[in-house]
N, C-alpha and C positions, 0 to 999 in steps of 0.2 A: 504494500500500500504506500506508494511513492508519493501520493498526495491528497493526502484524505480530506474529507467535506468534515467542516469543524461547524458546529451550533455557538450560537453564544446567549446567555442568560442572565443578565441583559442589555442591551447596549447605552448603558450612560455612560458619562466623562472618560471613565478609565475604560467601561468594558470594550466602547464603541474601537477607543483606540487600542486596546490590546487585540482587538478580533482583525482591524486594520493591519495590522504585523503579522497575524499568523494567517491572511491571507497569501503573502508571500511565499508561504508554502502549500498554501491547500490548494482544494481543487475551486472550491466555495466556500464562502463563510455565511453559515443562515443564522434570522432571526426571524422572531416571530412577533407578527404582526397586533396579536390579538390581544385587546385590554392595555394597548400602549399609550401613550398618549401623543401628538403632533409634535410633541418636538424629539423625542426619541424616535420617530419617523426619519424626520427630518436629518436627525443626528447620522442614524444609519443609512440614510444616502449620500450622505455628505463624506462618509468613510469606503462606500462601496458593497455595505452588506447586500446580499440577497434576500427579499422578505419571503415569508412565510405562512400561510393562512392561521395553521396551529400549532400548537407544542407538540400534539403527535406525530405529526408532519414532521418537523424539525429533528426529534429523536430518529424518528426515522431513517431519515436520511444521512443522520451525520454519525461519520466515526467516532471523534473526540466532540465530546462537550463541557463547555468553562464555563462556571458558574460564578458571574462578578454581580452581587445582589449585594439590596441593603442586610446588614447581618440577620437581624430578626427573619426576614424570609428563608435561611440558608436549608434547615431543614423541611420546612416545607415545601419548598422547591424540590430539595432531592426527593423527597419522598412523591411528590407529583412525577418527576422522572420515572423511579422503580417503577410505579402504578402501570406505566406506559413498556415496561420491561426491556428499559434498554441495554444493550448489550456490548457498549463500547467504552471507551477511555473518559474517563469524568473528570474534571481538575474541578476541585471546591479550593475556590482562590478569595472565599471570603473571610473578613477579619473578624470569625468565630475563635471560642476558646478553642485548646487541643480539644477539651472531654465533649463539645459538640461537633468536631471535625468527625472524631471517634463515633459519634453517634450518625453523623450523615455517612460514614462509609459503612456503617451496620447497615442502614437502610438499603443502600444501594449495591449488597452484595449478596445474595450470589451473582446477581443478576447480570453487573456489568462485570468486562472484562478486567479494567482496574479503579480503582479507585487515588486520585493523586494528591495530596495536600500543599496547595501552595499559596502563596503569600507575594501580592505585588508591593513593592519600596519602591517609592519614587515618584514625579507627577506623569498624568499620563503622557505616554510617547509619542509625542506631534512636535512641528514648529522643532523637530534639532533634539529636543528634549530626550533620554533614555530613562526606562525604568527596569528593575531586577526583579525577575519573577526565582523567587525559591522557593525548591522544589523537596518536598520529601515523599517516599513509595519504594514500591518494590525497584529496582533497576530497571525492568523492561521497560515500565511505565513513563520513569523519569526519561529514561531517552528520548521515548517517541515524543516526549513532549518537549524536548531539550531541540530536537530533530524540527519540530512545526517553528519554533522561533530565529533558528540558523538565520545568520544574516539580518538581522531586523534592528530596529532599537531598542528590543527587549535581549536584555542580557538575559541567561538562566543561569543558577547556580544549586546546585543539589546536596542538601545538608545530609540526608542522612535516609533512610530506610522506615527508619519507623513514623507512621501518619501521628500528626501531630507536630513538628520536630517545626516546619513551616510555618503552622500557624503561629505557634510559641514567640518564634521570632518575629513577628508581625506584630504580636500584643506587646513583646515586651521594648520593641521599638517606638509603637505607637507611646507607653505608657506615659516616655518622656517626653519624645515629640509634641505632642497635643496636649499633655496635661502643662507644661512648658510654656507653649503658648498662650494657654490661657490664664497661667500665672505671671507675663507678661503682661497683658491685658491689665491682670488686678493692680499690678504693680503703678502700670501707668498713669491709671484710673485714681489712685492714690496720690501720684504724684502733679497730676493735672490739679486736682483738689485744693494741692496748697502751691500751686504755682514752680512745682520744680521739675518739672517733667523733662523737659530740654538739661538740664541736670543731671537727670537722672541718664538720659541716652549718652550724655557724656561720660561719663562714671561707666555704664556696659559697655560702650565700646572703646574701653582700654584692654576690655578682654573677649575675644574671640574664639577660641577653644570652648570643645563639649566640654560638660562634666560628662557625660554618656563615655564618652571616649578615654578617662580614667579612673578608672574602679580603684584604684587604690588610693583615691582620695576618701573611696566610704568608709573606711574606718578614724579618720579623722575629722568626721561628720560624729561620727559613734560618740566618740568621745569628747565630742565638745555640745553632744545632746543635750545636757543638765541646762547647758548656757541656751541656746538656740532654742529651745523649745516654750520657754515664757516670754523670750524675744518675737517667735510668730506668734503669738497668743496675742502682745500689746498691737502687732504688726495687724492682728486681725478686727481689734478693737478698732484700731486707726478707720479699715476698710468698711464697716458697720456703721463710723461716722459719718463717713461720707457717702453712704449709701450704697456701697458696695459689696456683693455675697462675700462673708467673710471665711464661710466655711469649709472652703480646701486648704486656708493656713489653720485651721484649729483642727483639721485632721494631720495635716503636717504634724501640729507640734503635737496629737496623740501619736502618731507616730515614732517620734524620734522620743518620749516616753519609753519603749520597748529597751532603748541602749540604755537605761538608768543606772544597770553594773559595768558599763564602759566609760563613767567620768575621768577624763585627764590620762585614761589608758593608753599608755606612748605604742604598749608590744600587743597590740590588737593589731590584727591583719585581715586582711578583704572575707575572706572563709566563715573567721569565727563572727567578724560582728555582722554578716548577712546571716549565718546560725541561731545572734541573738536575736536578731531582729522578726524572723519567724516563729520565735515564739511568745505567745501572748502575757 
């Protein structure tokens, strides 16, 4: 199968353009028309899909089907799939936990041939842009799916074998990503309030580097918890004052509670104070 008809499920922002790239190797890329609304019409001609009358149709027809929904749908989608008993390559490439990734490939096996768990990083790939689809499953699987992207502006990268392993790394990229930015937001929002905000953007951009990007700063968070944790507390009172949801720094600083036996602990290392920190 040198160039199998790929379904996609469904085409917004990301999906439209991830189905766009692995056109390059199929034969078609369908979608289905039904219960969509005009501008995901619109979106999918504007990419090149082929439409479709139904879901049955689409399963149908297609070898591999990707599944790029809002998460809340992921298992009922699949589970609509099996109903339809299809019997080809499924990528659930949504930002579901592992233990619901684990539950959409329950669904959808014995029936399909694989089941693949992946996870797109990146904005969708248009206009120059690339994004990294990882991949975890059995080998055959990941290939063929390695195999549809060849050439495109989706890099693949295949973390590992066991389902889940993909999505993992999705949420645990997300966590900071997005919760990040909208601790930005608070912060702003704060500093708009009392006029320092242009201050404030001066003061962050002396620094440029993730924290994501060094873990072995968390044990020096660990230890300086006692200190930091009634600092976001008054941090949060400030944000209440001015009208701002205070409640992702007063979980912060119940968070950073958990290191209470790490104060001023110099020979804490990345292992043991993530050990303490999972438990309650």
């Amino acid at each position: 199968m040198d160039q199998p008809t790929v379904g996609i499920l469904h085409p917004g922002s990301m999906g439209a353009a991830v189905a766009a790239c692995a056109a390059t190797n199929a034969a078609q890329v369908l979608w289905c028309e039904a219960g969509r609304s005009p501008a995901s019409a619109a979106r999918a001609a504007r990419f090149g899909l082929t439409p479709v009358g139904t879901l049955a149709e689409l399963l149908d027809r297609s070898d591999i089907v990707i599944s790029l929904c809002p998460p809340a749908a992921a298992e009922d989608l699949a589970a609509e799939t099996a109903s339809y008993g299809f019997g080809g390559w499924f990528v659930e490439a949504n930002a579901i936990s592992p233990e619901r990734m684990r539950q959409v490939e329950n669904l959808l096996f014995p029936g399909a041939k694989a089941v693949v768990d992946g996870a797109v990083i990146g904005s969708p790939p248009t206009n120059g842009k690339t994004a990294t689809l990882y991949l975890s499953g059995a080998p055959a699987a990941t290939d063929r799916i390695r195999a549809l992207f060849t050439g495109t502006p989706i890099q693949t990268h295949v973390l590992g074998t066991d389902a889940g392993q993909a999505s993992a790394l999705k949420l645990s990229y997300t966590t900071f990503q997005k919760a990040s930015r909208v601790l930005a937001a608070l912060a702003t929002g704060m500093a708009r309030e009392h006029g320092v905000d242009q201050e404030l953007i001066k003061v962050a951009s002396k620094r440029t580097a993730s924290y994501l990007a060094e873990p072995e700063y968390i044990p020096k968070v660990a230890a300086r918890a006692w200190r930091w944790g009634p600092e976001l507390e008054e941090a949060a009172d400030t944000l209440a004052a001015a009208g701002l949801p205070p409640e992702m720094l007063r979980a912060a600083a119940s968070t950073l509670a958990r290191w209470h036996d790490a104060k001023d602990d110099r020979e804490l290392n990345v292992a043991d104070a993530l050990e303490q920190l999972a438990q309650p």
